[in-house]
matplotlib code that plots the C-alpha trace (Angstrom):
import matplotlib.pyplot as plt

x = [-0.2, -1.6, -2.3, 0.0, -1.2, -2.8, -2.4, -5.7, -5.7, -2.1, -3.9, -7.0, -4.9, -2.4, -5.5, -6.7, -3.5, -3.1, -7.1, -7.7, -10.9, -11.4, -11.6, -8.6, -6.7, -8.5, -7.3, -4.0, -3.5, -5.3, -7.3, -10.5, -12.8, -14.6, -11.1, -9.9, -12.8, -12.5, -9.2, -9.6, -12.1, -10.2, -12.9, -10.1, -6.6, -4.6, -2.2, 1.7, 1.1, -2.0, -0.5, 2.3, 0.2, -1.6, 1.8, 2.4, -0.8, 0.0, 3.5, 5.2, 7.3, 5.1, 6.6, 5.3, 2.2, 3.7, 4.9, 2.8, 2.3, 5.1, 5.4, 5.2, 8.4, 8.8, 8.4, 11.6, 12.2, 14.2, 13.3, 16.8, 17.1, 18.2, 14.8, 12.3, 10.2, 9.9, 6.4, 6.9, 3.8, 2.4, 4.0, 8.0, 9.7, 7.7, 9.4, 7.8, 10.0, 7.3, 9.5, 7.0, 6.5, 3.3, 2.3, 1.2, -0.9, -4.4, -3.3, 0.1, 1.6, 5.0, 6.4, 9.3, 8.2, 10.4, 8.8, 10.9, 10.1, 6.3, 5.5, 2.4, 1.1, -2.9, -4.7, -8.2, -10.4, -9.0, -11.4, -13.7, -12.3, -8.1, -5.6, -2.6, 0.2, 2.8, 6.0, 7.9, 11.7, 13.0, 11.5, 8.3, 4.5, 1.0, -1.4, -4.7, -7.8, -11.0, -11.4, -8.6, -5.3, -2.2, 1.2, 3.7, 7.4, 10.8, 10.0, 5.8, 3.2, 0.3, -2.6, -5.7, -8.4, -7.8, -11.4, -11.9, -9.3, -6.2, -2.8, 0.9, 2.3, 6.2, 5.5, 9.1, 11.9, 13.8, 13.6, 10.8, 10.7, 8.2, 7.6, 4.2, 1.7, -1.6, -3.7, -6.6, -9.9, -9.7, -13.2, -14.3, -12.5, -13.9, -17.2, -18.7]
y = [36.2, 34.1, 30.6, 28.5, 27.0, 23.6, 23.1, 22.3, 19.3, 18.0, 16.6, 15.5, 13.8, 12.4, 11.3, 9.5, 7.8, 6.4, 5.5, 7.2, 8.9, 12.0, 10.7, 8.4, 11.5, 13.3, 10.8, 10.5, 14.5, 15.8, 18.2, 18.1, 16.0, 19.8, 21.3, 18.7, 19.1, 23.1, 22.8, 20.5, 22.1, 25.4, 27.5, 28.3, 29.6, 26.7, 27.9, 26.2, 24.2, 22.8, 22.0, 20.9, 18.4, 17.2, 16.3, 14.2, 12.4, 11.8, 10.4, 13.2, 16.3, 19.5, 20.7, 17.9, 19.6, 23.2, 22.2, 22.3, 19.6, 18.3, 13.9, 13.8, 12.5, 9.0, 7.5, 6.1, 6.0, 4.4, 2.5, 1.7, -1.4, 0.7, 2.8, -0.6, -0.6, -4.0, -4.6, -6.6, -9.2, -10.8, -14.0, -14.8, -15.4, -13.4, -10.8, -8.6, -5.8, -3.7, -3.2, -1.0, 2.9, 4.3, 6.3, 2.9, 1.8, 0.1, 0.2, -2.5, -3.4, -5.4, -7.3, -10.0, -11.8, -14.9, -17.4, -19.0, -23.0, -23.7, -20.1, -18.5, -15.1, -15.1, -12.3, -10.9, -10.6, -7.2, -5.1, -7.1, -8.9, -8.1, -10.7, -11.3, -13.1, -15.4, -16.4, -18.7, -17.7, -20.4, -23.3, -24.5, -23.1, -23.6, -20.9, -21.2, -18.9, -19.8, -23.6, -23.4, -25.3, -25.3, -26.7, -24.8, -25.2, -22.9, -21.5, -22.0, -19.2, -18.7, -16.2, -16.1, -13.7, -12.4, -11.2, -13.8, -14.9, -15.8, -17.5, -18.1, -20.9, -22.2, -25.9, -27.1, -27.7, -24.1, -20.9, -20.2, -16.8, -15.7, -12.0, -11.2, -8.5, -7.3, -5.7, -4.3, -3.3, -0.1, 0.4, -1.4, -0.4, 3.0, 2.7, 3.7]
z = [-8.8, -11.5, -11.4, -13.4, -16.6, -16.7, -12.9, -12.2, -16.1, -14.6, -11.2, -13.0, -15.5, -12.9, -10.5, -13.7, -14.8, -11.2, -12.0, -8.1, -6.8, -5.7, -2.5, -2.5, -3.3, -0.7, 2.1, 0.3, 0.1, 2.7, 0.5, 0.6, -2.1, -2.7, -3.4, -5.7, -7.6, -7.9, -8.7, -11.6, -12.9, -12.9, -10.3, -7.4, -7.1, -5.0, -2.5, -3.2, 0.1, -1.3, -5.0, -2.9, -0.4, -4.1, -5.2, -2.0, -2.2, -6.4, -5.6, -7.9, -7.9, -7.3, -10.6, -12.1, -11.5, -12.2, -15.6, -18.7, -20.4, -19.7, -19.6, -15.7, -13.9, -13.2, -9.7, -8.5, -5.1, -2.8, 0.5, 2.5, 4.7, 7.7, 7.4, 7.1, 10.1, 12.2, 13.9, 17.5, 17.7, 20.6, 20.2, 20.7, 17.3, 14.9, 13.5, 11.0, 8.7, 6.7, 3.7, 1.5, 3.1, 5.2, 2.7, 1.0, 3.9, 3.2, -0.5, -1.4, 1.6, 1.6, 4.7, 4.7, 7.9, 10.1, 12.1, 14.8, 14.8, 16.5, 16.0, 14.1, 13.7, 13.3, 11.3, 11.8, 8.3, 6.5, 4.3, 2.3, -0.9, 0.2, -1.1, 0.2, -1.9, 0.2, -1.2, 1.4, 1.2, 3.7, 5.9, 5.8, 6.8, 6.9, 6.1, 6.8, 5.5, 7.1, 6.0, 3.3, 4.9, 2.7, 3.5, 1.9, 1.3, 0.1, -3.5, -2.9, -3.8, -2.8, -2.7, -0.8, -0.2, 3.5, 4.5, 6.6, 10.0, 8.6, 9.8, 8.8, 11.3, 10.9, 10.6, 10.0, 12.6, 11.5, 11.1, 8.4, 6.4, 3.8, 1.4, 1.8, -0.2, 0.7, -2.0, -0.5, -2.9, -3.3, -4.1, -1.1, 1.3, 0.3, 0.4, 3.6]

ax = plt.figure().add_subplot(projection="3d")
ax.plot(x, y, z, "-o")
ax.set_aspect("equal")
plt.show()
């Protein structure tokens, strides 16, 4: 059975779009950094399951890269309340809901997070040069990142690099709640 056409140009130029590495797509797929490269370059025959596991790693439709030259499919995809997983921490009255999916662990990473009145939730430096981006929703909190001490209130932003120990504390008298991103460096945190 013959491979079809372009297969091997579709995930190179995909890989590229999403300006990924070999080894990003690698971890991402599950195919090996050797494989990826064969394929690309047009030296092997992938199996279905391994185009298929591509596509998963991509964020596409496998015929996305069965197609030609076809404009690849847009991403669009939804992430329902009911399936948003909530983290229990150590301390009473921080409740965490992970609102973006696993499959975009260690890369975006979206939480809406509620601090009960006199509660915190301390953090442990990420990957060097990671950022997270705090929006406060309700209440008011103090976030801390090494020496750095902001007081922040409803409707405040603020972004901080989070290589370093880090906390969120609910400094007011009420519920607080804040939407929080992490953007970790890709090419750091890749780097062995």
């Amino acid at each position: 059975m013959e491979k079809p056409p372009m297969v091997g140009k579709n995930i190179q130029q995909l890989r590229s779009d999403q300006k990924l590495t070999l080894n990003v797509l690698s971890e991402r797929s599950g195919v090996s950094k050797a494989m990826l490269s064969q394929i690309e370059s047009d030296k092997v025959n992938p199996t279905i399951a391994t185009i298929w596991k591509i596509a998963q790693g991509l964020g596409v439709e496998i015929h996305t890269l069965l197609a030609g030259a076809a404009e690849p499919k847009r991403k669009f995809k939804v992430h329902r309340y009911e399936n948003i997983t909530t983290l229990d921490t150590e301390e009473e009255g921080v409740h965490i809901h992970v609102l973006s999916p696993l499959s975009m662990v260690e890369d975006l990473e979206m939480y809406m997070m509620t601090f009960a009145p006199g509660t915190s939730l301390p953090s442990e430096a990420h990957f060097p040069k990671t950022e997270e981006f705090l929006t406060v929703i309700k209440g008011q909190v103090r976030v801390t990142a090494g020496e750095n001490i902001a007081d922040l209130r409803k409707g405040d932003f603020i972004s901080y690099h989070c290589d370093i120990n880090h906390t969120i504390e609910n400094i007011g008298r009420s519920e607080a709640a804040v939407h929080l991103v992490v953007r970790y460096n890709q090419m750091i945190k890749k780097t062995p």
